[in-house]
N, C-alpha and C positions, 0 to 999 in steps of 0.2 A: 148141400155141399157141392164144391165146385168142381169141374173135371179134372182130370191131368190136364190135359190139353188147357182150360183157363189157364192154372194154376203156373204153367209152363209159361204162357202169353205175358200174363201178369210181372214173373219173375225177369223174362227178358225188359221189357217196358222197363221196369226198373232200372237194370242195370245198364241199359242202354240211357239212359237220365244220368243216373250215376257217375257214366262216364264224360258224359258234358258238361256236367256240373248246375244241370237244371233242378231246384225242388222241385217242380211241376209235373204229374205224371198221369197220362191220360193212357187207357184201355173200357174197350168197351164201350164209350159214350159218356165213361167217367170221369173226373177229374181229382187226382189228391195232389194236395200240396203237402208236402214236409218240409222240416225246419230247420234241418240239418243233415249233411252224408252219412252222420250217425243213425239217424234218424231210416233213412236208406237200407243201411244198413241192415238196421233188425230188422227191417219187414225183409228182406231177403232171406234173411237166415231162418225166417219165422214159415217162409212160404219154401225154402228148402227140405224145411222138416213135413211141413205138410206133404211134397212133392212124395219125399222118402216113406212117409207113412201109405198115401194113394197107391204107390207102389209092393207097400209092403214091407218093406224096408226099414232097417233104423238106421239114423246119423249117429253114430259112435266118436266124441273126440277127449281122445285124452292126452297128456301131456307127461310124459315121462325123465322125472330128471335122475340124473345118476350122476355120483360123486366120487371120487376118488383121490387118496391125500398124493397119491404117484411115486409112494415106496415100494 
């Protein structure tokens, strides 16, 4: 399993790609291509949970609607 420290490295890499708009994303001596900012995307979200789990932590999201008719 990877350390925080990769796991961190990795996630920056990415989103620093992300922001330029390059699929191409090297760490390590690696190289991945993705095929879309979707694509991006979940491997961020995927190595944030991971980060949250190294730590301990859980990512909790939820989404709460609330309604009301306004009488």
């Amino acid at each position: 399993m990877a350390t925080i420290t990769e796991l961190r490295a990795r996630r920056e890499a990415l989103a620093a790609q992300r922001a330029s708009g390059v699929a191409r994303v090297s760490y390590d001596g690696k190289t991945v291509d993705y095929r879309s900012v979707a694509e991006i995307d979940r491997a961020i979200e995927v190595l944030d949970r991971e980060i949250a789990s190294a730590e301990g932590r859980r990512i909790v999201r939820q989404v709460r609607v609330m309604t009301d008719k306004g009488l």
